[in-house]
Residue frames as qw, qx, qy, qz and C-alpha x, y, z in Angstrom:
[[0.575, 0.178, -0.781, 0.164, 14.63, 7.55, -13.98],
 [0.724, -0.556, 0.135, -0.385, 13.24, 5.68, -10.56],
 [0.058, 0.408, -0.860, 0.302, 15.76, 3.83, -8.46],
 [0.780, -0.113, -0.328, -0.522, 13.60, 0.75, -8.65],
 [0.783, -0.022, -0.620, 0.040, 15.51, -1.46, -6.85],
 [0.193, 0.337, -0.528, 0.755, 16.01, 0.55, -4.39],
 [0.468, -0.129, 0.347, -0.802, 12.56, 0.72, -3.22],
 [0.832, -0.098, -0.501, -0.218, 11.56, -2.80, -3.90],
 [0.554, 0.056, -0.643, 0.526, 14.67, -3.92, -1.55],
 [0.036, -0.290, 0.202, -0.935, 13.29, -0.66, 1.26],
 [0.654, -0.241, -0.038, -0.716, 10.08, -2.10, 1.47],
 [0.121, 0.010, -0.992, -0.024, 8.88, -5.31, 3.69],
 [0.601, -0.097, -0.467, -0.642, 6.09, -7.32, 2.84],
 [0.132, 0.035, 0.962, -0.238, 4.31, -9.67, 5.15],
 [0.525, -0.166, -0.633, -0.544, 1.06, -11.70, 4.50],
 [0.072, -0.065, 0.856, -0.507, -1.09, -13.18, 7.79],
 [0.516, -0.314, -0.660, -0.446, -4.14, -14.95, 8.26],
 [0.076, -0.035, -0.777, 0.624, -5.53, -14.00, 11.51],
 [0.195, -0.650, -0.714, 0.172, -8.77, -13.79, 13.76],
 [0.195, -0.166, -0.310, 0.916, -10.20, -10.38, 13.66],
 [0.427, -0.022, 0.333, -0.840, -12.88, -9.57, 15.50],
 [0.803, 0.247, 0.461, -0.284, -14.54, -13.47, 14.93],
 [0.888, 0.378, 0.258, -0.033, -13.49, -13.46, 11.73],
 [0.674, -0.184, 0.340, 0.629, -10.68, -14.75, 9.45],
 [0.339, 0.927, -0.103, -0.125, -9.10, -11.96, 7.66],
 [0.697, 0.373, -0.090, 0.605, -6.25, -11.06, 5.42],
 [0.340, -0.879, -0.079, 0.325, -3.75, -9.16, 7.29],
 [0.525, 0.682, 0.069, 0.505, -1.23, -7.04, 4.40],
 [0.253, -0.922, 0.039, 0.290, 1.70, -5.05, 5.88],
 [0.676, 0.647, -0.012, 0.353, 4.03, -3.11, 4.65],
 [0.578, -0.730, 0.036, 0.364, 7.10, -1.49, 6.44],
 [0.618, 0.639, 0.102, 0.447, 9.30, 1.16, 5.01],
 [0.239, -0.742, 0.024, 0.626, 11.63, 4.47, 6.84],
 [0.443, 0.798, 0.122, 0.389, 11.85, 7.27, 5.27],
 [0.502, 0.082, -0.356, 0.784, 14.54, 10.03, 5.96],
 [0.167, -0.577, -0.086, -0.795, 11.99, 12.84, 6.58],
 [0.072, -0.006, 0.688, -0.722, 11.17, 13.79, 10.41],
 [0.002, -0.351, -0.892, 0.286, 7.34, 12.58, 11.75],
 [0.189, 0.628, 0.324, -0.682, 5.64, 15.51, 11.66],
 [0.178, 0.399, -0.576, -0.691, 6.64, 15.98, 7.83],
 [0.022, -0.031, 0.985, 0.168, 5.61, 12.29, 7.30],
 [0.131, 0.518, 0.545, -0.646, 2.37, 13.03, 9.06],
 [0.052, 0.545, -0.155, -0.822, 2.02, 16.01, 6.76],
 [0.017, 0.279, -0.773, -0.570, 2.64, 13.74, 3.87],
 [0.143, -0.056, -0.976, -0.155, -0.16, 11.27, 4.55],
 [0.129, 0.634, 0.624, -0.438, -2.99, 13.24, 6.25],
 [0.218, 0.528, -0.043, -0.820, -2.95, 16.85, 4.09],
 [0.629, 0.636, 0.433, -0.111, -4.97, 16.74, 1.01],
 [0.488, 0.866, -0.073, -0.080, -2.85, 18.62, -0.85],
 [0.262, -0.505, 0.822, 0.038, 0.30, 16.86, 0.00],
 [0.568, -0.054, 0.814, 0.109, -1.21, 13.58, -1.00],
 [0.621, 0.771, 0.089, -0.109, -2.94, 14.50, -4.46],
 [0.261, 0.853, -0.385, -0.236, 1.12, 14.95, -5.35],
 [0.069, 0.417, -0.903, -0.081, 2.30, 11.62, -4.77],
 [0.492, 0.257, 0.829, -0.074, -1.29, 9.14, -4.57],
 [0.089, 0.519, 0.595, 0.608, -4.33, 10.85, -6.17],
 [0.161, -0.296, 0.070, -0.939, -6.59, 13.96, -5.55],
 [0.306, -0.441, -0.820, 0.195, -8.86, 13.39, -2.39],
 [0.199, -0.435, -0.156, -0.864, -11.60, 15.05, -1.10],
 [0.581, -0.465, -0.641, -0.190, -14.08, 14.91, 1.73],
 [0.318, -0.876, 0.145, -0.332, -14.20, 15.79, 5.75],
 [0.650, 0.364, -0.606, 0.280, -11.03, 14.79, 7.34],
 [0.346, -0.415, 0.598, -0.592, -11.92, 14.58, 10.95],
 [0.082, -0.016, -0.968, 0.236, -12.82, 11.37, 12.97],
 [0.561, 0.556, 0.558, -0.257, -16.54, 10.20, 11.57],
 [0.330, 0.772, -0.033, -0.542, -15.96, 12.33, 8.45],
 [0.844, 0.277, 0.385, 0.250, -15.83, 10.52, 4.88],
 [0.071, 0.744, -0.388, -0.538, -13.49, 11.34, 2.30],
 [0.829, 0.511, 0.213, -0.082, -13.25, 10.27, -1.37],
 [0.352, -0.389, 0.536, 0.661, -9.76, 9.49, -3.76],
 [0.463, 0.575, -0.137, -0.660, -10.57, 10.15, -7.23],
 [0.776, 0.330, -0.409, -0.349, -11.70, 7.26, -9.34],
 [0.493, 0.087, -0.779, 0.378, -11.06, 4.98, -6.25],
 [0.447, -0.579, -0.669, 0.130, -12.13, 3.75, -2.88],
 [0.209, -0.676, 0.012, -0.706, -13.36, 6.32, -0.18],
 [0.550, -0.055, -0.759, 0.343, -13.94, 5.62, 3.42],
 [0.391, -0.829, -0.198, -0.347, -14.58, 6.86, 6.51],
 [0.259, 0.576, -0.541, 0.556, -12.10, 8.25, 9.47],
 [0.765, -0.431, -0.476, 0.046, -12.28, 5.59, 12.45],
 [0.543, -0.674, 0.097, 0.491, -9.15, 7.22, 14.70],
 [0.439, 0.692, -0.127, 0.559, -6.63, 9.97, 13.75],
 [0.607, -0.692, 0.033, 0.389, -3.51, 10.28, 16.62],
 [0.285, 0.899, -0.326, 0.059, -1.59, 13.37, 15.29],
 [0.643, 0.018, -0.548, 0.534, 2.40, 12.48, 16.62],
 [0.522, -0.664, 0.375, -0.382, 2.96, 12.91, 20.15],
 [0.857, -0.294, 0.355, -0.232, 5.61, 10.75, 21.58],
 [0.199, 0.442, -0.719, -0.499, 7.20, 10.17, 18.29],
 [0.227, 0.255, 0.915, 0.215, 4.27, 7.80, 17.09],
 [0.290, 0.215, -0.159, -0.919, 1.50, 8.86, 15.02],
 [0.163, 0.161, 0.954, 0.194, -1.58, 6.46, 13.64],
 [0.547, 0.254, -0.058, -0.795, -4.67, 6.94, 11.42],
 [0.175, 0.167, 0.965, 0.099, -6.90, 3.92, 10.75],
 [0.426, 0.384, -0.201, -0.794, -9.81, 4.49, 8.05],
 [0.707, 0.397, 0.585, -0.014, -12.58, 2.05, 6.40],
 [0.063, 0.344, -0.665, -0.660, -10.97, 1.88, 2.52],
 [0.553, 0.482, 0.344, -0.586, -14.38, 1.58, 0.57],
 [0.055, 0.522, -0.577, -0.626, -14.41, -0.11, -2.78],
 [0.520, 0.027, -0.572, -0.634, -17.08, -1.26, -5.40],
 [0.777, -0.469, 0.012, -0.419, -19.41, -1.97, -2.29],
 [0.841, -0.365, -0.384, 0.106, -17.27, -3.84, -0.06],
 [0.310, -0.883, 0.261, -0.236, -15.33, -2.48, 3.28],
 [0.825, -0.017, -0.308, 0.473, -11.97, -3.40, 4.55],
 [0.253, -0.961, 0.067, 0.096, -9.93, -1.09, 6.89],
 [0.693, 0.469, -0.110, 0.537, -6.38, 0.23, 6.83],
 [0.355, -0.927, -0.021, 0.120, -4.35, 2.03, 9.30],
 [0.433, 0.752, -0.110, 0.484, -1.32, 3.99, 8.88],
 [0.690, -0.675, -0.077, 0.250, 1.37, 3.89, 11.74],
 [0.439, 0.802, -0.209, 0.347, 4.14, 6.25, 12.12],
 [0.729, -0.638, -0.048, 0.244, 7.20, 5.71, 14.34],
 [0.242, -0.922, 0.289, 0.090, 10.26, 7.87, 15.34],
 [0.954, -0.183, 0.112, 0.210, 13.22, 6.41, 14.26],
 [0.630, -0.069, 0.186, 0.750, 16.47, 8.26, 14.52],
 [0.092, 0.264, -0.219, -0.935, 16.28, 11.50, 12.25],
 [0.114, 0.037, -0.727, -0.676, 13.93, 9.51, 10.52],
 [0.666, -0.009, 0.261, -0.699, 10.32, 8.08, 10.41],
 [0.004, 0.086, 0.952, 0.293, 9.08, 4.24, 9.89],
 [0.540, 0.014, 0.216, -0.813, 5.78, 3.76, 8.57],
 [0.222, 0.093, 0.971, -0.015, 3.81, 0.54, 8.87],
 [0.559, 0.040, -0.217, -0.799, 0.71, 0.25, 6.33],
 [0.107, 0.098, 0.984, -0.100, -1.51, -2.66, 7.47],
 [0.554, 0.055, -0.344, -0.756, -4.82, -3.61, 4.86],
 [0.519, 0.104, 0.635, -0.562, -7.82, -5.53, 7.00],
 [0.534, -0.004, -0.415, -0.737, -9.86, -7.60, 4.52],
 [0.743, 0.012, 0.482, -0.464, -12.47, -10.13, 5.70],
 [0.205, -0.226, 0.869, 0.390, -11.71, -13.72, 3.75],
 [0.372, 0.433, 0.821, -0.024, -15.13, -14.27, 3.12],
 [0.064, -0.852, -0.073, 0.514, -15.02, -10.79, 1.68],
 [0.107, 0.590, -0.602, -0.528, -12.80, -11.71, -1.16],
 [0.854, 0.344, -0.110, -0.376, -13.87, -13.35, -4.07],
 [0.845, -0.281, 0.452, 0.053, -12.31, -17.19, -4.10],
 [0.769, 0.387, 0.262, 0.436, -11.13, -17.37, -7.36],
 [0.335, 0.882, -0.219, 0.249, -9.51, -13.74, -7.35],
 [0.414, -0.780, 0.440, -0.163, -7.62, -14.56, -4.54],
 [0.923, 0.139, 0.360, 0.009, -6.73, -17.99, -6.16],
 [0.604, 0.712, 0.135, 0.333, -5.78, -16.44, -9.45],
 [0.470, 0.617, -0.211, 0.595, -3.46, -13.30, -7.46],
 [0.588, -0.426, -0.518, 0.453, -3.27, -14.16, -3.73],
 [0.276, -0.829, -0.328, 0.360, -2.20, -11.02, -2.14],
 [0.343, 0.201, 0.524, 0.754, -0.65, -9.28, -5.28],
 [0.146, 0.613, 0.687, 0.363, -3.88, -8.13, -6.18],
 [0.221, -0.926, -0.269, -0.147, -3.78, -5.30, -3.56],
 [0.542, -0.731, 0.165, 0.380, -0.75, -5.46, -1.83],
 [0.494, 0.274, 0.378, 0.733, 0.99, -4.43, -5.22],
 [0.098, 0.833, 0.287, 0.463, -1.27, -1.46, -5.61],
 [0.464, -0.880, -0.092, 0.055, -0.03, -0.60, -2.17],
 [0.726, -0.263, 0.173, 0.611, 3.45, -0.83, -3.09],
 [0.507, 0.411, 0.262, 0.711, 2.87, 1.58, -5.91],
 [0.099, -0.901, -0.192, -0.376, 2.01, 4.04, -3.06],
 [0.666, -0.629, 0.197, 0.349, 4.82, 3.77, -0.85],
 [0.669, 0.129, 0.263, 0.683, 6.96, 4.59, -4.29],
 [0.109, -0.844, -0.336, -0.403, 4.69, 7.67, -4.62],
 [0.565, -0.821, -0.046, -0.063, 5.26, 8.67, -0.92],
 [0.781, -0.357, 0.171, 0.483, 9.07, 7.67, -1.12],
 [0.425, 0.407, 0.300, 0.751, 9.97, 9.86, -4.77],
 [0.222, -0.845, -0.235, -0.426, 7.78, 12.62, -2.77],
 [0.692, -0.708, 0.047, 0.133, 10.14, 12.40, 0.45],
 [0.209, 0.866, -0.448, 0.069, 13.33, 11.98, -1.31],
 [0.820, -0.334, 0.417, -0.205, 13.94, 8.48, -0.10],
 [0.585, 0.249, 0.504, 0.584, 14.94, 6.93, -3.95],
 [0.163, -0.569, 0.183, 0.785, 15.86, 8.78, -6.23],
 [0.158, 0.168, 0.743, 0.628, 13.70, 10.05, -9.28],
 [0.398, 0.273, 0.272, -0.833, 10.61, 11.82, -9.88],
 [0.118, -0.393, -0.822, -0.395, 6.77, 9.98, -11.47],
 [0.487, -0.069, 0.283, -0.823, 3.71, 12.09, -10.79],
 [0.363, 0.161, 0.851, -0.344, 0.56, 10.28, -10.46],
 [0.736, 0.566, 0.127, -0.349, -0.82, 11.12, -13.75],
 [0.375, 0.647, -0.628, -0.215, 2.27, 9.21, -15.13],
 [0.476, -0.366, 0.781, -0.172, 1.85, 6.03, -13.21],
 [0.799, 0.094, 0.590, -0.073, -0.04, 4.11, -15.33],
 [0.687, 0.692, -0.218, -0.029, 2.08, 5.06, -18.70],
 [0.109, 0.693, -0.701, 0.131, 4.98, 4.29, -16.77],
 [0.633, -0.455, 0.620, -0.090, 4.02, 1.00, -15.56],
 [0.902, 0.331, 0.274, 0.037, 4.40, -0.78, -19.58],
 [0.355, 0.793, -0.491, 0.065, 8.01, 0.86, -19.80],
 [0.655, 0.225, -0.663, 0.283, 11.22, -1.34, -19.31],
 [0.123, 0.328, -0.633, 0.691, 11.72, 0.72, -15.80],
 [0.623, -0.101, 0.139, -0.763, 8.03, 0.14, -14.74],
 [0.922, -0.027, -0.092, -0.374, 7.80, -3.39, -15.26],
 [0.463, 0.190, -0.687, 0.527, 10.98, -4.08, -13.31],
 [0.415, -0.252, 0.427, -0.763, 8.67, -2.22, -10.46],
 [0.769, -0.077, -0.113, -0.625, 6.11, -4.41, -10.90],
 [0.851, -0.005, -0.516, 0.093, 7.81, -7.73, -11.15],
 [0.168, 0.292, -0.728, 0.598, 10.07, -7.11, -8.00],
 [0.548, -0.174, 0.047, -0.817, 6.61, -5.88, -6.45],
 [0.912, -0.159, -0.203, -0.319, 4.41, -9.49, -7.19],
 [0.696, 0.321, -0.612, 0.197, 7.60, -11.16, -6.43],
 [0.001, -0.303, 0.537, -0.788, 7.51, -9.48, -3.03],
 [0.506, -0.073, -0.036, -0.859, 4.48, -10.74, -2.67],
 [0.766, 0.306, -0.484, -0.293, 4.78, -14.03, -3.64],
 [0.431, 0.205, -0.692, 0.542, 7.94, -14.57, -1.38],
 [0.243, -0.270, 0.503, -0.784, 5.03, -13.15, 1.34],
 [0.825, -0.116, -0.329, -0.445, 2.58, -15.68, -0.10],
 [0.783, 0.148, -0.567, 0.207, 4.71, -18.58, 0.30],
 [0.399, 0.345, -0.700, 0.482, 5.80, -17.81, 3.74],
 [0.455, -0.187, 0.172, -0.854, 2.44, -17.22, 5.17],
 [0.562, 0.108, 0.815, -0.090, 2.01, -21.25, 4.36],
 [0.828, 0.459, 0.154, -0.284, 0.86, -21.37, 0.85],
 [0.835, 0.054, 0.431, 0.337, 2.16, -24.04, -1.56],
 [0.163, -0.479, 0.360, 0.784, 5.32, -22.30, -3.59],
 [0.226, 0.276, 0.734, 0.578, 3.93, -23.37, -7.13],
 [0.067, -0.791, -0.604, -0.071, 0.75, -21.76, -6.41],
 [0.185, -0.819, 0.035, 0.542, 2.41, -18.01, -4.62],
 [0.338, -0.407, 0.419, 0.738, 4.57, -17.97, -7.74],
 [0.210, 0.571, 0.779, 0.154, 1.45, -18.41, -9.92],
 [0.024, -0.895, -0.425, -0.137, -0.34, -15.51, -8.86],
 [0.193, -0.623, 0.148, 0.743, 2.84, -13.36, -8.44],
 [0.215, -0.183, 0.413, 0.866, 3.29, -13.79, -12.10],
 [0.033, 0.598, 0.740, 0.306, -0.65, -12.85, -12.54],
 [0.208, -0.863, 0.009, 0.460, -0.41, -9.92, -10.65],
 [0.301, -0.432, 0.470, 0.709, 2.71, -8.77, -12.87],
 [0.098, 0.339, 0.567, 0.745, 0.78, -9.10, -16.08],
 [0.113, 0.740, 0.593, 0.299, -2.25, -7.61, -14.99],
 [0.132, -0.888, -0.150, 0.414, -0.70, -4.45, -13.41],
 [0.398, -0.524, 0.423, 0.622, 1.28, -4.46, -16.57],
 [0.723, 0.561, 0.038, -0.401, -1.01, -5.53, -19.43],
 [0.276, 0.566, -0.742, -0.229, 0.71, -8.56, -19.85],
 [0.702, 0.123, 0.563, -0.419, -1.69, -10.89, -18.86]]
């Protein structure tokens, strides 16, 4: 059992359209605390063998220039890596995927006993195909990214339950898995729609997102 609603409700979702570097991009964040201290967090999200237990097995050089690969998924390269110091912490990385580049950075901040961590996914607009983004606005990714912050939370002890990562995609056509999912696009949706797109249209492609990470399409 996963405490699904817990970590739907844990997580916020925002959606922006900004200027970066010349050009318009999607800007995707998430925002989550966990109870575990910084350094741990850290731990969680840089070590290779920490993250193979709650994403997927990765491989590659993990220093700033140095590429690294997830298994059967995007790769990248390491742009900046700021260990903590200060109680903040941040790693930003090109996220590599059937030939096109976007970036991601990972921020960690101090917060009490605990740790917030802010994922934020860079794509270029001209970069995304018009009609996918039509069909599952920002669903399409920022869903996949929730199902790693559930990973990273069941691995911290944040909710309460246990899914490895070779169970994710049998669990996502059970009853409890496709409550994840639908909160998920819905979260999404509610980020479409406040980002300025027309509600009929965000609730569209939330509930296209939900079938297709469910195979209910």
């Amino acid at each position: 059992m996963v405490d699904v609603l817990s970590q739907i409700g844990a997580v916020t979702r925002e959606l922006r359209i900004d200027d970066v570097d010349g050009e318009k991009s999607h800007v995707q964040s998430l925002e989550q605390a966990y109870p575990s201290p910084i350094d741990d967090v850290w731990d969680a999200v840089t070590s290779p063998e920490r993250i193979q237990r709650w994403f997927l097995p990765v491989s590659g050089d993990f220093r700033v220039g140095g590429r690294f690969q997830f298994e059967g998924q995007a790769g990248g390269e390491v742009l900046e890596c700021e260990p903590p110091a200060d109680d903040v912490a941040r790693v930003l990385v090109t996220w590599e995927y059937g030939g096109g580049v976007t970036w991601l950075t990972v921020a960690l901040a101090s917060e009490g006993e605990g740790t917030r961590l802010r994922l934020e996914h860079v794509a270029r607009a001209s970069d995304v195909p018009a009609e996918m983004w039509e069909a599952f606005g920002p669903g399409a990714t920022g869903v996949g990214w929730d199902g790693g912050l559930l990973g990273l939370s069941l691995h911290l002890g944040a909710v309460e339950g246990s899914l490895a990562p070779s169970e994710a995609e049998a669990w996502a056509v059970t009853d409890e898995g496709r409550q994840f999912y639908r909160g998920a696009a819905d979260g999404w949706g509610s980020a479409h729609e406040a980002s300025g797109a027309d509600a009929a249209m965000a609730a569209r492609a939330a509930d296209a997102t939900y079938g297709f990470y469910t195979g209910t399409a």
